[in-house]
C-alpha positions in Angstrom: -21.9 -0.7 1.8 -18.5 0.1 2.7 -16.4 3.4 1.9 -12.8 3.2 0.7 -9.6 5.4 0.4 -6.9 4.4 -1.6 -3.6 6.2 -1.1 -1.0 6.1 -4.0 -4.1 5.2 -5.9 -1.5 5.7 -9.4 0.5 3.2 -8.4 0.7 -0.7 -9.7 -0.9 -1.9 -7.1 -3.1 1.2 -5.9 -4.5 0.8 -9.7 -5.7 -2.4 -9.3 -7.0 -1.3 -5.7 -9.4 1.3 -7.5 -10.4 -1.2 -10.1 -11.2 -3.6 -8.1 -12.8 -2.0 -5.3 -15.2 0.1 -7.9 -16.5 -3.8 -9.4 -17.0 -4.9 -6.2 -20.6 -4.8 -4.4 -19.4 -4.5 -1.0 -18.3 -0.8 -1.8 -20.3 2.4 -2.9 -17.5 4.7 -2.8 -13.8 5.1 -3.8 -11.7 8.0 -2.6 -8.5 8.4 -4.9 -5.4 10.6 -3.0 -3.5 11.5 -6.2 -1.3 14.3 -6.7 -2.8 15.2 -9.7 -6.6 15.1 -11.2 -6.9 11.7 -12.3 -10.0 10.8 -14.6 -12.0 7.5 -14.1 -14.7 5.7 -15.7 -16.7 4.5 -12.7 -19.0 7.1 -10.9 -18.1 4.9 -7.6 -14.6 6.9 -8.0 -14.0 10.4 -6.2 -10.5 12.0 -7.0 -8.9 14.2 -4.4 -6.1 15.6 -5.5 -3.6 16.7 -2.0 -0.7 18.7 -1.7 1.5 16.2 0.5 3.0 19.0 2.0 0.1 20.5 3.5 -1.9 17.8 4.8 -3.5 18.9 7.6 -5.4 21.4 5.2 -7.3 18.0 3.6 -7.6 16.2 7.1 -11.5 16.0 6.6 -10.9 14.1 3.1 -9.6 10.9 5.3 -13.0 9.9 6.1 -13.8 6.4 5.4 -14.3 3.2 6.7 -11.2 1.3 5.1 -8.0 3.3 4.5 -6.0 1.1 1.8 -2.8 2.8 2.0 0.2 2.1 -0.5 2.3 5.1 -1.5 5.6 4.8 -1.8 9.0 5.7 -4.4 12.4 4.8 -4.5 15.4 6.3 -3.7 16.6 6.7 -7.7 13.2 8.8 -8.1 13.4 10.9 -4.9 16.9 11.9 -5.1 17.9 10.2 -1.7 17.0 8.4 1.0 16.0 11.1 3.5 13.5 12.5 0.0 12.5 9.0 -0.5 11.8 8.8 3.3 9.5 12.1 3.6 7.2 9.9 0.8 7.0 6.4 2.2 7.1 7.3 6.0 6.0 11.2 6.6 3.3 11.1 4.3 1.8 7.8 4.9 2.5 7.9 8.8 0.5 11.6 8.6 -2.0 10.5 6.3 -3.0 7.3 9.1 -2.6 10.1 11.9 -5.6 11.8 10.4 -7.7 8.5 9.1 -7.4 7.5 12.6 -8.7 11.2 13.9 -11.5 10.7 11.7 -12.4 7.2 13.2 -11.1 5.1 10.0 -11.8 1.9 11.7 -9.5 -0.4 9.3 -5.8 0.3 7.9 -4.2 -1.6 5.4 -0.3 -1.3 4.8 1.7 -2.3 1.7 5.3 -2.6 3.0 7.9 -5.3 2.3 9.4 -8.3 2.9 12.3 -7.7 5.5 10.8 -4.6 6.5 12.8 -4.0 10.1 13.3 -0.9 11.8 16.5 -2.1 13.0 18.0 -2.9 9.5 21.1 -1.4 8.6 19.2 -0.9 5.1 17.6 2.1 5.1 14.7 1.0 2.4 14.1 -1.9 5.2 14.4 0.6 8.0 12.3 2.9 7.1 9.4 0.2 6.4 9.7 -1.2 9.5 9.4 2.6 11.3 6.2 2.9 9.6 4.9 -0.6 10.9 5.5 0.2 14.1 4.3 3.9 14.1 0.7 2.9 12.5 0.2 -0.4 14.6 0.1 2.6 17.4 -2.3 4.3 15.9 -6.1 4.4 17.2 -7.4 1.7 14.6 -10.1 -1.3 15.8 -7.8 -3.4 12.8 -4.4 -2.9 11.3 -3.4 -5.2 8.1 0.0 -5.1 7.3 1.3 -6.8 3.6 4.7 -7.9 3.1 5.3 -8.9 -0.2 9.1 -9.0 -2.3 9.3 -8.0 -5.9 6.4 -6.7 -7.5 5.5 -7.0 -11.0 3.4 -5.8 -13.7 2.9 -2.7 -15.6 4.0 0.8 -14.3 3.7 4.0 -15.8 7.6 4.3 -15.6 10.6 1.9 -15.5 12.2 0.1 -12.6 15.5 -1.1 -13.7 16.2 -3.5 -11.2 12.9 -5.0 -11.0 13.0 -5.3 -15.0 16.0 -7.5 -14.0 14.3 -9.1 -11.0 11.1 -9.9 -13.7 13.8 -12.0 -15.6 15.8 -13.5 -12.9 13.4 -14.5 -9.8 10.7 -16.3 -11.4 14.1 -19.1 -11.8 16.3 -18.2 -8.6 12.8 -18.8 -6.5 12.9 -22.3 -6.8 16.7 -22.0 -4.7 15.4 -22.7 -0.7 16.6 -19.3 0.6 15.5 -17.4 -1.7 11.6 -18.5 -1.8 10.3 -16.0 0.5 11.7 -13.4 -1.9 10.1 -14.4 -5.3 8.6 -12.0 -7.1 4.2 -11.6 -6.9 1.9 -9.8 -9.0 0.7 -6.3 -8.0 -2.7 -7.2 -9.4 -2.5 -10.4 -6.6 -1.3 -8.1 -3.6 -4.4 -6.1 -4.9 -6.4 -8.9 -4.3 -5.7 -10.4 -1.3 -5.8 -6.7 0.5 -9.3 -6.6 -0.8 -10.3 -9.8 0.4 -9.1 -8.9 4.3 -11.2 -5.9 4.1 -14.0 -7.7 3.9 -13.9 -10.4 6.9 -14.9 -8.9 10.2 -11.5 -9.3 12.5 -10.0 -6.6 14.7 -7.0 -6.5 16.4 -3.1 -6.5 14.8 -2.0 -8.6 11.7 1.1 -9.3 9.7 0.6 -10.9 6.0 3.9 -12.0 4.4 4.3 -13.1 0.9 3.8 -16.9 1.2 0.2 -15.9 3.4 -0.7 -13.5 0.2 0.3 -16.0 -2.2 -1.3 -19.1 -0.7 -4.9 -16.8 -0.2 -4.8 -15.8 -4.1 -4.0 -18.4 -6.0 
C-alpha cells in the first residue's frame, strides 16, 4: 500500500484529497502539511504541522511515495503578488526540491488553466514558472492539473469566484469560453487520485476537459 503527502491539505481541494485518500484501500498512510495542528478522524491521517519559512528543517517529513501537492492563495489574501508568489511558487517549488531528494517517485500539481510562464498575468506567470521548475525535478512521473474555476465550500470567501459560481455554469455553454467553466474541487480531487494509481512514468499535462471527461 501506497504512502501519500498532501500539501495545502486545508484547502478545497486538499480536503477532499485527505478524505479520499484515507477511504481508499490502495493507501495506509496520509501525511497532512498544514500550518497549524489539524485534527482528523481517520488513524490513516498524520498531521505535520511546518513552518514554510524554514523548510529545510522538516526535509525528512517529505518522505512518501506520492507527493499530492496543491497549496496556493490569492493575491487579495497575501497582500501582493510578489507575497502571493513566495506561497504558490517558493513554497511548493521547495517543498518538490526536497520530495524529490527523498526519492518521492510521483508529483502531482494543481495549477490552472492558462498557466504560462510567459503571460503578461502574473497569477498565470507564476503558474507556469512552477510547471516548468518541477517537470525538472528528479521525479520517475510528474502529473500536472489544469483546471479553471473551482467551486465548492471553503473555509473563507472568494468574491470573484462567488460571482464566477453564478455566472459560468451559463457563459460555458458560449464556444470560447468552454475551456474555462467552472469544476468541482471535490472532482479535481478525484481525478488526481485516480492518476496515482495507474502505473505510467514519464511527463503529463491534464487540462480541464481531460479531468472533466475522466470524472464524470
Amino acid at each position: 500500500m501506497k504512502t501519500a503527502i498532501v500539501l495545502g491539505a486545508t484547502g478545497l481541494i486538499g480536503r477532499n484529497l485527505v478524505a479520499q485518500l484515507t477511504s481508499h484501500e490502495a493507501y495506509s498512510k496520509v501525511i497532512a502539511i498544514t500550518r497549524r495542528p489539524v485534527e482528523y478522524d481517520s488513524e490513516k491521517v498524520s498531521n505535520e504541522v511546518v513552518n514554510f519559512e524554514c523548510l529545510n528543517e522538516f526535509a525528512h517529513i517529505f518522505r512518501a511515495d506520492v507527493l499530492f501537492s496543491c497549496l496556493g492563495t490569492t493575491k487579495k489574501q497575501a497582500g501582493s503578488y510578489e507575497a502571493q508568489r513566495l506561497v504558490d511558487v517558493n513554497y511548493q517549488l521547495k517543498v518538490a526540491q526536497l520530495a524529490a531528494q527523498n526519492n518521492v517517485k510521483h508529483y502531482l500539481l494543481v495549477s490552472s488553466s492558462g498557466a504560462n510562464s510567459k503571460s503578461n498575468n502574473p497569477y498565470f506567470q507564476m503558474k507556469g514558472e512552477l510547471e516548468e521548475q518541477v517537470i525538472g525535478l528528479n521525479f520517475v512521473r510528474v502529473s500536472i492539473f489544469q483546471p479553471s474555476l473551482l467551486l465548492g465550500e471553503r473555509d473563507h470567501f472568494r468574491f470573484g469566484e462567488a460571482i464566477g459560481s453564478y455566472l459560468m455554469p451559463v457563459l460555458k455553454y458560449l464556444p470560447l469560453l468552454k475551456s474555462y467553466r467552472p469544476i468541482e474541487g471535490r472532482e479535481v480531487a478525484e481525478k488526481m487520485v485516480q492518476v496515482s494509481l495507474s502505473a505510467d512514468a514519464g511527463k503529463e499535462l491534464f487540462k480541464l476537459d481531460e479531468v472533466f471527461s475522466q470524472v464524470l
